[in-house]
N, CA, C and O atoms as a GROMACS GRO file, in nm:
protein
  444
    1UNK      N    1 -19.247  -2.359  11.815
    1UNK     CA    2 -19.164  -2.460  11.751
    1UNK      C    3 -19.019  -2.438  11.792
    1UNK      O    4 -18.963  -2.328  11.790
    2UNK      N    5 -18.956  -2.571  11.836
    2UNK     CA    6 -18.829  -2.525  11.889
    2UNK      C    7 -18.750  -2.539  11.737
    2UNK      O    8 -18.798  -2.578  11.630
    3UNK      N    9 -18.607  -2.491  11.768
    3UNK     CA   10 -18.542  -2.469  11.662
    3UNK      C   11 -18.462  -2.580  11.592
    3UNK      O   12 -18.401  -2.571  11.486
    4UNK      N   13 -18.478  -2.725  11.703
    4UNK     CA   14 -18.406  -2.817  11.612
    4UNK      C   15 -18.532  -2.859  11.529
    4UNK      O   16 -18.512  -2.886  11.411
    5UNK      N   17 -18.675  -2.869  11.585
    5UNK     CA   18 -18.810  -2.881  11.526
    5UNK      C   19 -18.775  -2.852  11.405
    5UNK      O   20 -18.767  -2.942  11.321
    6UNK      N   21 -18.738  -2.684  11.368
    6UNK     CA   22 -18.745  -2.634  11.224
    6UNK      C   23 -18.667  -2.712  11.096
    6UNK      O   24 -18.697  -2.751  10.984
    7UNK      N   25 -18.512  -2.710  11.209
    7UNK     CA   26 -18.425  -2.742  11.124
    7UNK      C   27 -18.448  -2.922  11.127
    7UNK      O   28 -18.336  -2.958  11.091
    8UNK      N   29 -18.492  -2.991  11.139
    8UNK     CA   30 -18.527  -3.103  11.163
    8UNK      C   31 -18.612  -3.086  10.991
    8UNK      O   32 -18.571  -3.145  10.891
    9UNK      N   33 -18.725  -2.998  10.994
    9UNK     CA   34 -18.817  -3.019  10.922
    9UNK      C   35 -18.730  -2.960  10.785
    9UNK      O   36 -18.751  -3.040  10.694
   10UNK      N   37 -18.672  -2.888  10.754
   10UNK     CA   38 -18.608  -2.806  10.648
   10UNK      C   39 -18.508  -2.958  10.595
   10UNK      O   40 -18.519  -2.988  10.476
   11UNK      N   41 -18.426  -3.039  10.674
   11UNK     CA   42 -18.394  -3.158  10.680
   11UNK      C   43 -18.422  -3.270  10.553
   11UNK      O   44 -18.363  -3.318  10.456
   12UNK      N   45 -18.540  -3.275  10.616
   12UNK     CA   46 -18.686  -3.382  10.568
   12UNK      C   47 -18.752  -3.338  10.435
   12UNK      O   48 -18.810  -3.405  10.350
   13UNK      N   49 -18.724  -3.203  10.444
   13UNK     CA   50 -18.784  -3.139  10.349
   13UNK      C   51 -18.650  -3.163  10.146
   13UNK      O   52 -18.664  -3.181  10.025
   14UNK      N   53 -18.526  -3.138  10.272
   14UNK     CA   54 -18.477  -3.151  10.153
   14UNK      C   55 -18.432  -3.295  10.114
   14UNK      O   56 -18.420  -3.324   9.995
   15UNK      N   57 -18.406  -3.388  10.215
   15UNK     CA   58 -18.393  -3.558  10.180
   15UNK      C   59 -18.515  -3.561  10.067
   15UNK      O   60 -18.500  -3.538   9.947
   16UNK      N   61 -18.602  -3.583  10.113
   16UNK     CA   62 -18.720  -3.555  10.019
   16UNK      C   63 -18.752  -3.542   9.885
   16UNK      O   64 -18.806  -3.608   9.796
   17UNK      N   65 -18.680  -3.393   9.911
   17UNK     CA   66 -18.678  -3.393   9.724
   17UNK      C   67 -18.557  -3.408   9.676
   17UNK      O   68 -18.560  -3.393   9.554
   18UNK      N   69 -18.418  -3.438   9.728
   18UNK     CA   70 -18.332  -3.539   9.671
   18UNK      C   71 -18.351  -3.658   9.649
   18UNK      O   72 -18.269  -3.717   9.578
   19UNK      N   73 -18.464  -3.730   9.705
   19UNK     CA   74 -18.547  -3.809   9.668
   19UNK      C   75 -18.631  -3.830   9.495
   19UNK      O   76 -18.614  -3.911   9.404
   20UNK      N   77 -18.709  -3.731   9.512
   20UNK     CA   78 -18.782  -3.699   9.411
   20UNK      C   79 -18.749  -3.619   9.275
   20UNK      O   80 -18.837  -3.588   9.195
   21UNK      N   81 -18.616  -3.590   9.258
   21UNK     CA   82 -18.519  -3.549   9.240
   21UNK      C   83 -18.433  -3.642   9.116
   21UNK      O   84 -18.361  -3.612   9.020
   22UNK      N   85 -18.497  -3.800   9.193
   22UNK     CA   86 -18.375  -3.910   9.165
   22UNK      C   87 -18.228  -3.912   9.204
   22UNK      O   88 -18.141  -3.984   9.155
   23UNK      N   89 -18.212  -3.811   9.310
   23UNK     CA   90 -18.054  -3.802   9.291
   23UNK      C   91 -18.042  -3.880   9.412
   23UNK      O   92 -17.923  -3.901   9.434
   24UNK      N   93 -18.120  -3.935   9.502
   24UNK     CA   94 -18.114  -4.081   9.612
   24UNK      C   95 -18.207  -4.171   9.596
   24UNK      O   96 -18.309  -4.140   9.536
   25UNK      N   97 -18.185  -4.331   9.662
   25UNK     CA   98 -18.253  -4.401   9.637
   25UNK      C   99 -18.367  -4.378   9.750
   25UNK      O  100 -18.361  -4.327   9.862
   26UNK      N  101 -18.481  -4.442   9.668
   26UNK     CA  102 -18.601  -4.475   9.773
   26UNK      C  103 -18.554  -4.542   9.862
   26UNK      O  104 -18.475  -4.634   9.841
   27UNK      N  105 -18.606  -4.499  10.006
   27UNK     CA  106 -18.541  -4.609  10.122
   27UNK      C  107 -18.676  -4.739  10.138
   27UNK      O  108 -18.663  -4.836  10.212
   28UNK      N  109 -18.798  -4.715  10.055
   28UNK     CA  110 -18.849  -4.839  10.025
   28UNK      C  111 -18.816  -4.944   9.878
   28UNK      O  112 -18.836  -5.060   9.842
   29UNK      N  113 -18.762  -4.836   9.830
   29UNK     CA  114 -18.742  -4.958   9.688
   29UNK      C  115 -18.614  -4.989   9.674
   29UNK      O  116 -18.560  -5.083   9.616
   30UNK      N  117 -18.575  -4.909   9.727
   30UNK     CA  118 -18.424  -4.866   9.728
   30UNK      C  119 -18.361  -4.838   9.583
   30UNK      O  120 -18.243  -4.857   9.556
   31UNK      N  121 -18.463  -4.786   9.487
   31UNK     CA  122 -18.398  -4.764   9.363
   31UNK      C  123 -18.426  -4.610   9.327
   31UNK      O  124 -18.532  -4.584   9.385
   32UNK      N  125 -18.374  -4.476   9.247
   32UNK     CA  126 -18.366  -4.366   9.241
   32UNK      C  127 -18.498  -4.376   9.185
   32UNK      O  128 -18.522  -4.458   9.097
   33UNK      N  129 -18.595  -4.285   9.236
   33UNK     CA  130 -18.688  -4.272   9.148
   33UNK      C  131 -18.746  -4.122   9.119
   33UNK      O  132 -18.774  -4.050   9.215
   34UNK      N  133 -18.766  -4.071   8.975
   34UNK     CA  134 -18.731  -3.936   8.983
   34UNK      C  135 -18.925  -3.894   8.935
   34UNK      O  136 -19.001  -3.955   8.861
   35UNK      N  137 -18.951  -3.741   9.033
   35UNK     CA  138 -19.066  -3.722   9.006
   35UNK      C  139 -19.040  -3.583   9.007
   35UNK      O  140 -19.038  -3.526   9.116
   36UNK      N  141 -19.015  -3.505   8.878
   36UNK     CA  142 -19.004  -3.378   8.903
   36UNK      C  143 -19.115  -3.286   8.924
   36UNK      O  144 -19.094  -3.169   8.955
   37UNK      N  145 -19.224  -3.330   8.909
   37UNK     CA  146 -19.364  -3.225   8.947
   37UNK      C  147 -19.385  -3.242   9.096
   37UNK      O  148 -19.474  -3.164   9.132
   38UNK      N  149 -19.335  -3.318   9.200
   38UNK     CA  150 -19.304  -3.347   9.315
   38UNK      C  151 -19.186  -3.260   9.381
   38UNK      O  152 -19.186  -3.196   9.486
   39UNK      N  153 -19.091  -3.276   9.290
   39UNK     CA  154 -18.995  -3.233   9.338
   39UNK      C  155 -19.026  -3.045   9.345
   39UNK      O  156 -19.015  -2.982   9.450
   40UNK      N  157 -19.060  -2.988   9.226
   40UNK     CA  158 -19.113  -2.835   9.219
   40UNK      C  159 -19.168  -2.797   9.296
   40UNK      O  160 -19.155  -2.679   9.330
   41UNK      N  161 -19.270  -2.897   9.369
   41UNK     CA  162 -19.408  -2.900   9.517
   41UNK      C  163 -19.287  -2.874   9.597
   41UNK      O  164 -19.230  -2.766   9.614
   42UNK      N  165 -19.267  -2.957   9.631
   42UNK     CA  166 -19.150  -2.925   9.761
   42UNK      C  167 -19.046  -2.821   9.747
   42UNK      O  168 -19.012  -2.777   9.856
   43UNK      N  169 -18.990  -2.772   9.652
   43UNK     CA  170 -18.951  -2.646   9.663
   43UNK      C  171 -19.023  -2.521   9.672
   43UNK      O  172 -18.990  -2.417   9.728
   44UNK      N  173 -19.165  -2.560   9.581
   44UNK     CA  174 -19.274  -2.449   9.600
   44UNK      C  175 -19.310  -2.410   9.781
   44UNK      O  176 -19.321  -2.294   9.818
   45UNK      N  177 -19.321  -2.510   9.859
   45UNK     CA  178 -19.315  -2.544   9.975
   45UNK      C  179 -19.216  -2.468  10.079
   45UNK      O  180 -19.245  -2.388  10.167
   46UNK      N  181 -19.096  -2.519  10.042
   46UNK     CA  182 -18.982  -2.419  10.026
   46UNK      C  183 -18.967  -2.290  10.043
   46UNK      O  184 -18.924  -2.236  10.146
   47UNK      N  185 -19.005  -2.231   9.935
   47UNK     CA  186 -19.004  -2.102   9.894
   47UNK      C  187 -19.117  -2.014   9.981
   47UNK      O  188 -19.103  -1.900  10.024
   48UNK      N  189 -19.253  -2.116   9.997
   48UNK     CA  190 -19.324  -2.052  10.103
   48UNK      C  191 -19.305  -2.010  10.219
   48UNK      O  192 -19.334  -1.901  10.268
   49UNK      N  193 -19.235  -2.138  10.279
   49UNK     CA  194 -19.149  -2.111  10.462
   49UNK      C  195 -19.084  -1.994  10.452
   49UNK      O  196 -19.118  -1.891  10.510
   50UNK      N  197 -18.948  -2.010  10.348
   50UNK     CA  198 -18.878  -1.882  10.361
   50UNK      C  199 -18.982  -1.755  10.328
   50UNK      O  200 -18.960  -1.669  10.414
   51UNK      N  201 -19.057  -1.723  10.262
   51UNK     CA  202 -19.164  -1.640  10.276
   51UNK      C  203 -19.255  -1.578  10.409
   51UNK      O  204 -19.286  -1.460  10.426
   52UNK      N  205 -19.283  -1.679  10.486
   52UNK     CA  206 -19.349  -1.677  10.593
   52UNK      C  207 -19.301  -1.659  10.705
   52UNK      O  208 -19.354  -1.625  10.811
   53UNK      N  209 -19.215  -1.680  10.683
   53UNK     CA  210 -19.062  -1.700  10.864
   53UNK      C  211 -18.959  -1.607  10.808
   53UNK      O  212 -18.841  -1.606  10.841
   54UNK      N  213 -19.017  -1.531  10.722
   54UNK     CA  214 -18.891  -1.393  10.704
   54UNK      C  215 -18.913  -1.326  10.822
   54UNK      O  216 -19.019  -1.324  10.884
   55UNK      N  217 -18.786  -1.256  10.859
   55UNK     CA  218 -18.767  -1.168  10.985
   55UNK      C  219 -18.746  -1.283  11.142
   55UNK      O  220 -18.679  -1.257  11.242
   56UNK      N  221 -18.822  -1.399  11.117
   56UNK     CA  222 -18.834  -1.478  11.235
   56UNK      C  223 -18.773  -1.553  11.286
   56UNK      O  224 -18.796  -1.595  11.399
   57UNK      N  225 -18.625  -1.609  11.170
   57UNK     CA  226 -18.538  -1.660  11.189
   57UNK      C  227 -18.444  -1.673  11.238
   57UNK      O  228 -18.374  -1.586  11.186
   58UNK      N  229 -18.389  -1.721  11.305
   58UNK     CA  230 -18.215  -1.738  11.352
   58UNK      C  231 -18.120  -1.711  11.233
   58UNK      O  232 -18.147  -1.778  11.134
   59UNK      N  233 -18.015  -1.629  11.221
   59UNK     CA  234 -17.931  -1.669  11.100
   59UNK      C  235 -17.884  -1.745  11.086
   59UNK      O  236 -17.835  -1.720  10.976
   60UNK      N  237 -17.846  -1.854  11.116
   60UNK     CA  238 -17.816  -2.030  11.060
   60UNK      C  239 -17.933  -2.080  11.027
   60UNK      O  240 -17.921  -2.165  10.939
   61UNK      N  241 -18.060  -2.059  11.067
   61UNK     CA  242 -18.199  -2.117  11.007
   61UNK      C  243 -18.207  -2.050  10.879
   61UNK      O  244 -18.230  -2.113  10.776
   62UNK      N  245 -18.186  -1.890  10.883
   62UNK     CA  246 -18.180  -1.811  10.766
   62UNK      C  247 -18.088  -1.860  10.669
   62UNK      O  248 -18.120  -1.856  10.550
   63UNK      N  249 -17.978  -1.906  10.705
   63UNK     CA  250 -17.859  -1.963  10.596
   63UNK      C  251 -17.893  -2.060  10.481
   63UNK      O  252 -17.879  -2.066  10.359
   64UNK      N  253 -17.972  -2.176  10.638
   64UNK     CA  254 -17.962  -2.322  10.572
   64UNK      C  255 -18.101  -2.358  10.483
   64UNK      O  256 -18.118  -2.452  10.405
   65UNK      N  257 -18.183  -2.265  10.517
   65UNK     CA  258 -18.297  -2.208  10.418
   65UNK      C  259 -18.235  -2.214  10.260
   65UNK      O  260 -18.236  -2.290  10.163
   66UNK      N  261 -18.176  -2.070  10.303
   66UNK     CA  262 -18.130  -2.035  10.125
   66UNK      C  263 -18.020  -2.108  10.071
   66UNK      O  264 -17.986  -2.100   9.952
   67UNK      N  265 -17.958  -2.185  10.163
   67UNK     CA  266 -17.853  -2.298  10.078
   67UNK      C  267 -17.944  -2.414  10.011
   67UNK      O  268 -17.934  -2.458   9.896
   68UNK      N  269 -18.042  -2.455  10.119
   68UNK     CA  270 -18.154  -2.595  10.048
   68UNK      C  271 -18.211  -2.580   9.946
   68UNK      O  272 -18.222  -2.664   9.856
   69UNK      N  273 -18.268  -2.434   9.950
   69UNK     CA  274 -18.329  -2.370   9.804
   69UNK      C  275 -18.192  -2.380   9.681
   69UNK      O  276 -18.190  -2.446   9.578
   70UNK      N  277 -18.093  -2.294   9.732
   70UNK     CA  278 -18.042  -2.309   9.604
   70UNK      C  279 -17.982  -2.420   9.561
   70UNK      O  280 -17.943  -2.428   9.445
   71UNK      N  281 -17.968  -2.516   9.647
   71UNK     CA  282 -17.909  -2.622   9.584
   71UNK      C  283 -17.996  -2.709   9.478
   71UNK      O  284 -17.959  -2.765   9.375
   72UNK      N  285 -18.153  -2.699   9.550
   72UNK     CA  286 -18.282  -2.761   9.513
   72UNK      C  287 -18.313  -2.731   9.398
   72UNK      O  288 -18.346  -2.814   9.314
   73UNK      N  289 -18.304  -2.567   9.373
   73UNK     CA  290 -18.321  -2.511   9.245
   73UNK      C  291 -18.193  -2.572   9.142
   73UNK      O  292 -18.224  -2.586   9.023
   74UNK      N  293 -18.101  -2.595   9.167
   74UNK     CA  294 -17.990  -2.559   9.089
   74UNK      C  295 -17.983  -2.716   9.002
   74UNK      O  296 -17.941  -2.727   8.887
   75UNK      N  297 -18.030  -2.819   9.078
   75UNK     CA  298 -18.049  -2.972   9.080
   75UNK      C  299 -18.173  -3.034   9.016
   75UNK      O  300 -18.179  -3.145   8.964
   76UNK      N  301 -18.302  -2.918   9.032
   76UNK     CA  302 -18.399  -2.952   8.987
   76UNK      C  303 -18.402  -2.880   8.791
   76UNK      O  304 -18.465  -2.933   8.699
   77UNK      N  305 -18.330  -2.775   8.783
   77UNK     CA  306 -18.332  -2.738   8.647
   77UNK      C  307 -18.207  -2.825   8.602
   77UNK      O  308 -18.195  -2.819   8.479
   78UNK      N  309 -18.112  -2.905   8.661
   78UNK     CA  310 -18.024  -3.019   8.578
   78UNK      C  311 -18.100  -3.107   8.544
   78UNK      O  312 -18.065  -3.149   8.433
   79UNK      N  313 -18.199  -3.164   8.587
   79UNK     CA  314 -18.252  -3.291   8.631
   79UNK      C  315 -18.357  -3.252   8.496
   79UNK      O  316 -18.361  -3.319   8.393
   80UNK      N  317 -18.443  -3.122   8.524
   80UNK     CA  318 -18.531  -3.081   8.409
   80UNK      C  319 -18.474  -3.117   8.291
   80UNK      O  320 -18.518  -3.211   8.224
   81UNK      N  321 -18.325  -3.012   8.238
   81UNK     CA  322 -18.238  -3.038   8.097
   81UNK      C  323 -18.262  -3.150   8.075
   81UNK      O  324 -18.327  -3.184   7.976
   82UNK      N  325 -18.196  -3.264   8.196
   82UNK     CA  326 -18.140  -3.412   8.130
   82UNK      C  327 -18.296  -3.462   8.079
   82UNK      O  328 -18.300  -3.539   7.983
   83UNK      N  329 -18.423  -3.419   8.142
   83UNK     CA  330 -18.528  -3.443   8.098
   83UNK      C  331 -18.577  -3.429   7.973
   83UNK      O  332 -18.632  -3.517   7.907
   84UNK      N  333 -18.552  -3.297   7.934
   84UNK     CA  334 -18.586  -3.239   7.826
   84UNK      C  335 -18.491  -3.316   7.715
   84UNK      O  336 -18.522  -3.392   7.624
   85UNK      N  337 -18.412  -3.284   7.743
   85UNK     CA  338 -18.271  -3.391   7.642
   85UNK      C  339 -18.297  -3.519   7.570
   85UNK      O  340 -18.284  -3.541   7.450
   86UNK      N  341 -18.352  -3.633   7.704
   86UNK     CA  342 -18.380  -3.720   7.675
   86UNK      C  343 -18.526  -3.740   7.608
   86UNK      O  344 -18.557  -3.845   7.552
   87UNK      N  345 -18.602  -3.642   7.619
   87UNK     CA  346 -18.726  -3.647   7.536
   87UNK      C  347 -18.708  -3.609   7.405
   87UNK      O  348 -18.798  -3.653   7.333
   88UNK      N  349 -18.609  -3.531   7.337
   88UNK     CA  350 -18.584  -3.452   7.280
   88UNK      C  351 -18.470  -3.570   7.193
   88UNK      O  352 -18.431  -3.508   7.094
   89UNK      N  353 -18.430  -3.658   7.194
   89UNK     CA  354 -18.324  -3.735   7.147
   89UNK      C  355 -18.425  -3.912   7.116
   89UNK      O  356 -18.402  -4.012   7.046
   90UNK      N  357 -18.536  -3.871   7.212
   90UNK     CA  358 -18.618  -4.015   7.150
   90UNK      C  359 -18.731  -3.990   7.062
   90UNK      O  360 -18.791  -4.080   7.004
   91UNK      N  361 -18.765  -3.840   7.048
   91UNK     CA  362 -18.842  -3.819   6.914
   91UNK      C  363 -18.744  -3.825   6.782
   91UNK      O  364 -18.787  -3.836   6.667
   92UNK      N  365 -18.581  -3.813   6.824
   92UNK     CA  366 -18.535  -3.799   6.701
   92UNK      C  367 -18.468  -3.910   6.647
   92UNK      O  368 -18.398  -3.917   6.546
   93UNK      N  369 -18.509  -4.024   6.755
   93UNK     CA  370 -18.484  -4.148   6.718
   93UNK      C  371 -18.590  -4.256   6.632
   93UNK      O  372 -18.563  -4.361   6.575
   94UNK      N  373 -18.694  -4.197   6.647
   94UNK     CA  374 -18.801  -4.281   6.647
   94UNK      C  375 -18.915  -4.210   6.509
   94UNK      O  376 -19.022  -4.248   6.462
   95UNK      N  377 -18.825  -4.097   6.483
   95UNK     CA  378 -18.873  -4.020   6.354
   95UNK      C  379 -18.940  -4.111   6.244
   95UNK      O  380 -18.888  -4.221   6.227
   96UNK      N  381 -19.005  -4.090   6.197
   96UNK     CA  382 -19.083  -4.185   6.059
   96UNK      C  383 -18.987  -4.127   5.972
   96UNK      O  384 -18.947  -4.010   5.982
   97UNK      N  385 -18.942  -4.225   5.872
   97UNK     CA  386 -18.799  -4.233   5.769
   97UNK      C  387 -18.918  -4.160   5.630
   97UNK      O  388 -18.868  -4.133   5.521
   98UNK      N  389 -19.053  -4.139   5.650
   98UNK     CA  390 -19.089  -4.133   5.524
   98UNK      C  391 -19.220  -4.220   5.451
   98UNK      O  392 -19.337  -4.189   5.430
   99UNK      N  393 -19.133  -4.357   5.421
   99UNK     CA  394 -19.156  -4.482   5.402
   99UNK      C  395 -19.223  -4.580   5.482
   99UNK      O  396 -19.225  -4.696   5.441
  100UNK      N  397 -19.287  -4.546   5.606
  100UNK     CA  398 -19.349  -4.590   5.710
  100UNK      C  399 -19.222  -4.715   5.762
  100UNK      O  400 -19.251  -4.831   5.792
  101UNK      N  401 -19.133  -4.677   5.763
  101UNK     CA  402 -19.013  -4.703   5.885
  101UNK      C  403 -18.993  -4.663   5.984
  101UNK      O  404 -19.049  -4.562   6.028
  102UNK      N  405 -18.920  -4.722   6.038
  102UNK     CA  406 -18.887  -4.604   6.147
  102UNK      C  407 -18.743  -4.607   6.122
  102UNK      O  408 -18.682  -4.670   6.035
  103UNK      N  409 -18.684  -4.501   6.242
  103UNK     CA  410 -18.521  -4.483   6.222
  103UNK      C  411 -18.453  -4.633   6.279
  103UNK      O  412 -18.506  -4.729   6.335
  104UNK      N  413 -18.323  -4.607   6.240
  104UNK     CA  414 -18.258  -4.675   6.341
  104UNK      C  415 -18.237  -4.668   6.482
  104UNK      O  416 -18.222  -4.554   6.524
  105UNK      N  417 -18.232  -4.767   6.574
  105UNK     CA  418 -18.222  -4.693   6.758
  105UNK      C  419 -18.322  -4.699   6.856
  105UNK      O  420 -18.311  -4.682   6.977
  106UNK      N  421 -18.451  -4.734   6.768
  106UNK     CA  422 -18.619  -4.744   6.770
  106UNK      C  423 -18.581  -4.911   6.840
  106UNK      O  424 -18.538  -5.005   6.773
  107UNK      N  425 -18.606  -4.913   6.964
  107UNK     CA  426 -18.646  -5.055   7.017
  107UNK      C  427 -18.764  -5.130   6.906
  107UNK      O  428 -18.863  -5.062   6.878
  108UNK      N  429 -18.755  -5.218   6.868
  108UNK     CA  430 -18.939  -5.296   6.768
  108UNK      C  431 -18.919  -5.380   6.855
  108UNK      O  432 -18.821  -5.405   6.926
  109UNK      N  433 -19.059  -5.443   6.842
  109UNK     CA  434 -19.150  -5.520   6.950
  109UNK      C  435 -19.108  -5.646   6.893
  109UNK      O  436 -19.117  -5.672   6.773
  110UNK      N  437 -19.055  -5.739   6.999
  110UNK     CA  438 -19.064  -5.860   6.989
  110UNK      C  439 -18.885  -5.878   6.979
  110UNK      O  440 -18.843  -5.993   6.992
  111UNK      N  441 -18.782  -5.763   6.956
  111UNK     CA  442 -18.677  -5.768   6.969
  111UNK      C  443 -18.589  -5.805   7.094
  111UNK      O  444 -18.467  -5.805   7.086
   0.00000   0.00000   0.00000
């Protein structure tokens, strides 16, 4: 494999899951669409190469390795929070008042 091959693929690898990510648009829908159990694959992916091509690298292949990872990592546990957050803020919207209500903030059907 020649070496723009690699870095070509490390590339692709990370468009990808800035992709999946949501933090770019689909270049078919053209709208952000976020898949974080996708996105973890491809860093899992990731994490394998640099595993496997230790010692075998160029040091700029070696660099741009551990910059993609950490950026990947660093983007994918923001992306997780805002996940968690927002799951975490629509159970406490949508809480039963008691009285078989719901809260205020609760979209109702037909509104």
């Amino acid at each position: 494999m020649e070496k723009t091959d690699f870095i070509e693929l490390l590339h692709f690898l990370h468009i990808l899951c800035w992709q999946a990510l949501g933090k770019v648009a689909n270049p078919v829908s053209g709208r952000p669409e976020r898949n974080l159990q996708f996105a973890k694959r491809l860093i899992d992916i990731l994490e394998t190469l640099q595993v496997k091509t230790r010692g075998n690298l160029e040091e700029d292949e070696k660099r741009m390795l551990e910059d993609i990872l950490a950026d990947l990592r660093l983007n994918y546990v923001d992306e997780l929070n805002k996940q968690e957050k927002r799951e975490t803020e629509g159970k406490s919207q949508t809480a039963d008042t008691g009285d078989g209500q719901k809260t205020q903030g609760e979209n109702k059907e037909g509104s």
